[in-house]
C-alpha positions as CSV (number, residue, x, y, z in Angstrom):
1,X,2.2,11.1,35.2
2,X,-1.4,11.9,34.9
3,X,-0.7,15.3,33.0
4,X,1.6,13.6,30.4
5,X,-1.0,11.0,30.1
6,X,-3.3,13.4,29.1
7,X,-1.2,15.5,27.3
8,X,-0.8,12.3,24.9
9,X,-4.2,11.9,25.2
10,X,-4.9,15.3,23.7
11,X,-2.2,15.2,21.0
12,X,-3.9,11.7,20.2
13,X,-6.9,13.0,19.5
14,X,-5.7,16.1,17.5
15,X,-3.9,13.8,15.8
16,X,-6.9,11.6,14.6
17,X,-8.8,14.5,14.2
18,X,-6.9,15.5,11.6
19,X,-7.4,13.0,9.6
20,X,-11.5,12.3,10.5
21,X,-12.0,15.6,9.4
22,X,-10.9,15.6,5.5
23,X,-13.0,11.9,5.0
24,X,-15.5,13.9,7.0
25,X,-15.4,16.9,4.2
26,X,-15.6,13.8,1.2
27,X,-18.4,12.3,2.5
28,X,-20.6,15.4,2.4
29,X,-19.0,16.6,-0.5
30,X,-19.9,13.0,-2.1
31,X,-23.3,13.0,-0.9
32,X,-24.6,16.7,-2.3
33,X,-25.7,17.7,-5.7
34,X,-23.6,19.7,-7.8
35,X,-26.2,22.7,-7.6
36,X,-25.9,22.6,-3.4
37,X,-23.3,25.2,-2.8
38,X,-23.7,25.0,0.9
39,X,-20.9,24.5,3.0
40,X,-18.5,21.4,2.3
41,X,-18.7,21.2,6.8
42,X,-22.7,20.9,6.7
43,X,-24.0,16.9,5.8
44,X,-26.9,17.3,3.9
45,X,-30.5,16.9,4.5
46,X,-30.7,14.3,1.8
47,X,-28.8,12.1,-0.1
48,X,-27.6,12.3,-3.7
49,X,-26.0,9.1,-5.3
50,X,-25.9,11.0,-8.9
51,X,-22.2,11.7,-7.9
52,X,-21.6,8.3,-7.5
53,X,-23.6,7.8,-10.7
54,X,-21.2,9.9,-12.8
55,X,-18.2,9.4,-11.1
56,X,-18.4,5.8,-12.1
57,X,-19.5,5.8,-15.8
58,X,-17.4,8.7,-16.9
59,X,-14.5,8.0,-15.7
60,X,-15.1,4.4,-16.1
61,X,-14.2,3.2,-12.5
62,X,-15.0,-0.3,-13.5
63,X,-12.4,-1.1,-15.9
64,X,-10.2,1.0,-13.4
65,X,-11.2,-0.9,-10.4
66,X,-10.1,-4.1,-12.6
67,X,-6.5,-2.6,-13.8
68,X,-6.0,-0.8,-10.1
69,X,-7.1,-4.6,-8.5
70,X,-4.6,-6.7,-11.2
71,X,-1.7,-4.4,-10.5
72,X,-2.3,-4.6,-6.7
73,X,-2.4,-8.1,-6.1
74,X,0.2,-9.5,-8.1
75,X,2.4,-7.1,-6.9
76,X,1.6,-8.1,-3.6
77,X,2.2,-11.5,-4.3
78,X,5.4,-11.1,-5.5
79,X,6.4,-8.3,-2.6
80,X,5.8,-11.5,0.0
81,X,7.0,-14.5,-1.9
82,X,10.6,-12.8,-2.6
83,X,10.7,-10.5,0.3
84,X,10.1,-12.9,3.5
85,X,12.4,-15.7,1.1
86,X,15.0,-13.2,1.1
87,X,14.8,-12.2,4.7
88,X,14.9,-15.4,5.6
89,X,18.7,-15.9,5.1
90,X,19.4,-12.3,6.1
91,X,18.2,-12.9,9.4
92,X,19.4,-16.6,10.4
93,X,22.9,-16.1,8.7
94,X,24.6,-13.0,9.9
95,X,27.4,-13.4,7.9
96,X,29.6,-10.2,6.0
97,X,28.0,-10.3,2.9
98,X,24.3,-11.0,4.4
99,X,25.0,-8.0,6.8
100,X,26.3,-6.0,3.2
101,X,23.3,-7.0,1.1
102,X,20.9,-5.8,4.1
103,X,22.3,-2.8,4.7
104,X,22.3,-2.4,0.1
105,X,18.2,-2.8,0.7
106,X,17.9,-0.6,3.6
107,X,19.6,2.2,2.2
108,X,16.8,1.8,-1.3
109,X,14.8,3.5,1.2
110,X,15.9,6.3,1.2
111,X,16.0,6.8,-3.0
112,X,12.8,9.1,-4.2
113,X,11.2,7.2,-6.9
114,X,10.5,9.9,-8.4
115,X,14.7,11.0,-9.1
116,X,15.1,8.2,-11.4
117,X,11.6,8.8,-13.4
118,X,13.7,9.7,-16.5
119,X,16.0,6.9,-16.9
120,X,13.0,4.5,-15.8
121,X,10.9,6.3,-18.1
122,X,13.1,5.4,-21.3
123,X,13.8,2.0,-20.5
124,X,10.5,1.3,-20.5
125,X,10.1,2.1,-23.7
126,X,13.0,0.4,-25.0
127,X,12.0,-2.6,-23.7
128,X,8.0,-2.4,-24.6
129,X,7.0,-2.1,-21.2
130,X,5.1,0.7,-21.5
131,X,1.0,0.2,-20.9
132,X,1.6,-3.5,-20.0
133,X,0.8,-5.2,-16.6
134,X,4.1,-6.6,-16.3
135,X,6.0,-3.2,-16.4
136,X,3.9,-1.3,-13.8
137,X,3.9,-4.7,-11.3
138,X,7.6,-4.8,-11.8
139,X,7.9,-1.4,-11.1
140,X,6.3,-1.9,-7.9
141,X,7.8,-4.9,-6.1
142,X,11.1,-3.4,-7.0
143,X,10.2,0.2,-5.1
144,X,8.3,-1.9,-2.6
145,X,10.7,-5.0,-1.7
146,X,13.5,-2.8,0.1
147,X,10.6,-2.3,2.7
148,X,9.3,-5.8,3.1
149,X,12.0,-7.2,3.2
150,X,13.0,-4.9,6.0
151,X,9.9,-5.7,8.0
152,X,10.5,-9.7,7.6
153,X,14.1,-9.8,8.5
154,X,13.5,-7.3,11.5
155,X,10.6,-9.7,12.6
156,X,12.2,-13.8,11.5
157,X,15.4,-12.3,13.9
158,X,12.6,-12.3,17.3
159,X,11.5,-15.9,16.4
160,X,13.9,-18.1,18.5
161,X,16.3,-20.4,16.9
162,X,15.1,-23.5,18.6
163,X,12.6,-23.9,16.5
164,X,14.9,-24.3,13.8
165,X,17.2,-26.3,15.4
166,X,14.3,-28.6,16.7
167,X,13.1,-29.0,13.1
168,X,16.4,-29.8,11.3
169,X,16.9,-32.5,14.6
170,X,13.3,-34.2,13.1
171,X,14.8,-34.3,9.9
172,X,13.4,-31.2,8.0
173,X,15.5,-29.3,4.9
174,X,15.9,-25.6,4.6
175,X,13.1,-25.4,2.2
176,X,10.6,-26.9,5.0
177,X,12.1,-25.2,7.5
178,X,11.3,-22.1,5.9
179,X,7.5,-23.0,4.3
180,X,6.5,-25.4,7.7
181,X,7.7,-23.6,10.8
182,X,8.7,-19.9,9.8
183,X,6.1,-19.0,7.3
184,X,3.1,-19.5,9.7
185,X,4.6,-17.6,12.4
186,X,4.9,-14.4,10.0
187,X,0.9,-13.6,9.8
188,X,1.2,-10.8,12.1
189,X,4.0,-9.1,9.8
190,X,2.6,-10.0,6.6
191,X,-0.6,-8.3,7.4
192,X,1.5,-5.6,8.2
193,X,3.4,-5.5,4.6
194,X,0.1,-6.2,2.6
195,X,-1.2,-2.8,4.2
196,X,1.3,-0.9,4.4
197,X,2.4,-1.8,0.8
198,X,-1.2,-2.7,-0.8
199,X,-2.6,0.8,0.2
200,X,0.7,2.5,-1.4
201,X,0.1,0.7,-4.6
202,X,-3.6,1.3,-4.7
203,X,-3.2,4.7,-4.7
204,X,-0.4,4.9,-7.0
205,X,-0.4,8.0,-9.1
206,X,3.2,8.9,-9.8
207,X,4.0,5.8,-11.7
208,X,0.5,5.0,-13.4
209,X,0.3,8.4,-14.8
210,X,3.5,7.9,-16.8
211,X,3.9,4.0,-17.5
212,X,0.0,3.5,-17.6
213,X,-1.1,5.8,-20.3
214,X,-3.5,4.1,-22.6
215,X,-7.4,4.2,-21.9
216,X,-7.9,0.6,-21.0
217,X,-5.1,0.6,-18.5
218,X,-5.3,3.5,-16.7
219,X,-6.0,2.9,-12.4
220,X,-8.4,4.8,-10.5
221,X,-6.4,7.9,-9.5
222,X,-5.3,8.5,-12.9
223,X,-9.3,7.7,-14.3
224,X,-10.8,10.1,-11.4
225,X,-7.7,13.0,-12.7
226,X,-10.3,13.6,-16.3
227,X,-12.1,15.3,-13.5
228,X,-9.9,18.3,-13.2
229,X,-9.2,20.9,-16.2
230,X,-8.4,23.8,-16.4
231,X,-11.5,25.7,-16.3
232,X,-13.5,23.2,-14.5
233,X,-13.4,20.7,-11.5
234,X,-16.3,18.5,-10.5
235,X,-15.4,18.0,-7.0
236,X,-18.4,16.2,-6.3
237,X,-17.4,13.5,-8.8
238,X,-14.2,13.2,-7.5
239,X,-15.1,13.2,-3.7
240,X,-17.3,10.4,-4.9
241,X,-15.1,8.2,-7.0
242,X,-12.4,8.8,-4.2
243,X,-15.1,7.4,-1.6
244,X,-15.4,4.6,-4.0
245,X,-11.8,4.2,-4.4
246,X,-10.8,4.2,-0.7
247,X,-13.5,1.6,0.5
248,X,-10.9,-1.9,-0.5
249,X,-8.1,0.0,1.5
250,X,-10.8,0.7,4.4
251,X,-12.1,-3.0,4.2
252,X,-8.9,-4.3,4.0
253,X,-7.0,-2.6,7.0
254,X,-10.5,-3.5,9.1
255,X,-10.6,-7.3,8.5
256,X,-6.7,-7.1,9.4
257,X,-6.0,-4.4,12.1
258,X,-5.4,-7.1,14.6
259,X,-2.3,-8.6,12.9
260,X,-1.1,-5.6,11.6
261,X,-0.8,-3.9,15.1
262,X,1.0,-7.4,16.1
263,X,3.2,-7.1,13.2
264,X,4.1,-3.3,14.1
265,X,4.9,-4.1,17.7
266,X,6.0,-7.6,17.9
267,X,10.1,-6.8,15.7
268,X,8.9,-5.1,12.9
269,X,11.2,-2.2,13.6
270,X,13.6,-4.6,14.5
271,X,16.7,-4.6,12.6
C-alpha cells in the first residue's frame, strides 16, 4: 500500500509538472526583452512590461477582451438556464423517450466540431450570422449544452426525491419545485459547468477564426494570431498577451475550486 501510494504520488507530481513547466516557460518568456536571447528556462534579472505594452495595443487586446468577455458570458448564461431546465425532467422522469432524448445528447459528445465546419460554415452565411454575437453564442451553447446537460442530470439524479415530494405536499408547482428547492442545491455542479465550459469558450479559436472575421469582433486568440507570419514570430508578444489572456480563467477556477471539486465528485459523472 505504501509503494502504490507513492507511486501515485510520483505520477501526481509528473503529472502537474507538466503542466507548471510550459506557464513556467510564458512567464519568462513574457517578462524578457525581445533583444534577451537567453534561455526561455532562465527568469530574468529584471523585468520588462514592453511585451505587455505591445501585446496589448497592437493587437488590440481591449476591444478583444470585450468581444472574448460578451461571447463568454452569455453563452454561459444560456448553457445553465437551458441545460439544468432540461436535466431536470431527464432525471426525475425516467420515462422511454426521456431515456431516448438523453442518450440523443450524450452521444453529441462524441461529434468533432470541427467535421461539420463546412455545412455550419455556409449557413451562416445564408442566414447573416456571420461576424454577429448571436451567431458565435449560438454556436457555442449548442456544442456546449450536450455536456451540461450531462453534468446536471448525472448530479439532480443523487438529490433525493423527498425533497420533491415534501415540496409538492406544501403545495409547490413544478416550476417552484425546480427554481426553490433544486436550483440551490446545484452550486457545486454549476461551478463545475461554468469552468469546464467558460474556459473552453474563452479560448475558442476554431470557431472565432471562421465566424468572427471582421476587426472589431475578433477574440483574443484570434487578435494575439497577427503575431505569427511567415517570416516572423514575436513570441514575446504572444507569451505576454497569452499571460494576459489566461489570468480570468486563472481567477475564475481560484474563487470556485471548492465547488467545482464538489461538483466533480459529488454525481457529476453520474449518469
Amino acid at each position: 500500500m505504501k509503494r502504490a501510494g507513492a507511486l501515485y504520488t510520483l505520477l501526481g507530481a509528473l503529472i502537474g509538472l507538466m503542466h507548471i513547466v510550459p506557464f513556467y516557460v510564458l512567464i519568462t518568456t513574457s517578462f524578457k526583452d525581445e533583444l534577451d536571447h537567453s534561455s526561455k528556462w532562465v527568469m530574468p534579472g529584471y523585468l520588462s512590461w514592453d511585451n505587455f505594452t505591445n501585446a496589448w495595443q497592437l493587437a488590440g487586446l481591449d476591444r478583444a477582451f470585450l468581444n472574448t468577455a460578451i461571447v463568454t458570458v452569455f453563452s454561459l448564461v444560456l448553457i445553465l438556464i437551458l441545460g439544468s431546465s432540461a436535466a431536470f425532467p431527464l432525471a426525475r422522469h425516467r420515462t422511454t423517450l426521456n431515456k431516448w432524448m438523453y442518450g440523443f445528447f450524450v452521444s453529441a459528445l462524441i461529434v468533432p466540431p470541427l467535421t461539420i465546419l463546412v455545412p455550419l460554415y455556409k449557413m451562416f452565411v445564408d442566414i447573416g450570422a456571420m461576424n454577429t454575437y448571436t451567431g458565435i453564442v449560438i454556436l457555442h451553447v449548442t456544442f456546449h449544452l450536450s455536456m451540461a446537460i450531462f453534468l446536471f442530470t448525472g448530479f439532480i439524479s443523487t438529490i433525493p426525491r423527498e425533497l420533491d415530494e415534501a415540496a409538492m405536499i406544501d403545495g409547490s408547482s413544478r416550476i417552484g419545485l425546480f427554481f426553490r428547492i433544486i436550483l440551490p442545491v446545484l452550486m457545486p455542479i454549476t461551478a463545475t459547468v461554468i469552468i469546464m465550459n467558460g474556459v473552453s469558450i474563452w479560448n475558442d479559436y476554431q470557431f472565432s477564426v471562421f465566424f468572427l472575421q471582421k476587426l472589431e469582433y475578433r477574440t483574443i486568440t484570434v487578435a494575439l494570431s497577427v503575431f505569427f507570419g511567415e517570416n516572423n514570430s514575436d513570441i514575446g508578444w504572444v507569451a505576454a498577451g497569452s499571460l494576459l489572456a489566461a489570468l480570468p480563467s486563472i481567477s475564475l477556477y481560484l474563487f470556485l475550486q471548492k465547488y467545482f471539486v464538489e461538483g466533480m465528485t459529488s454525481g457529476a459523472v453520474k449518469g
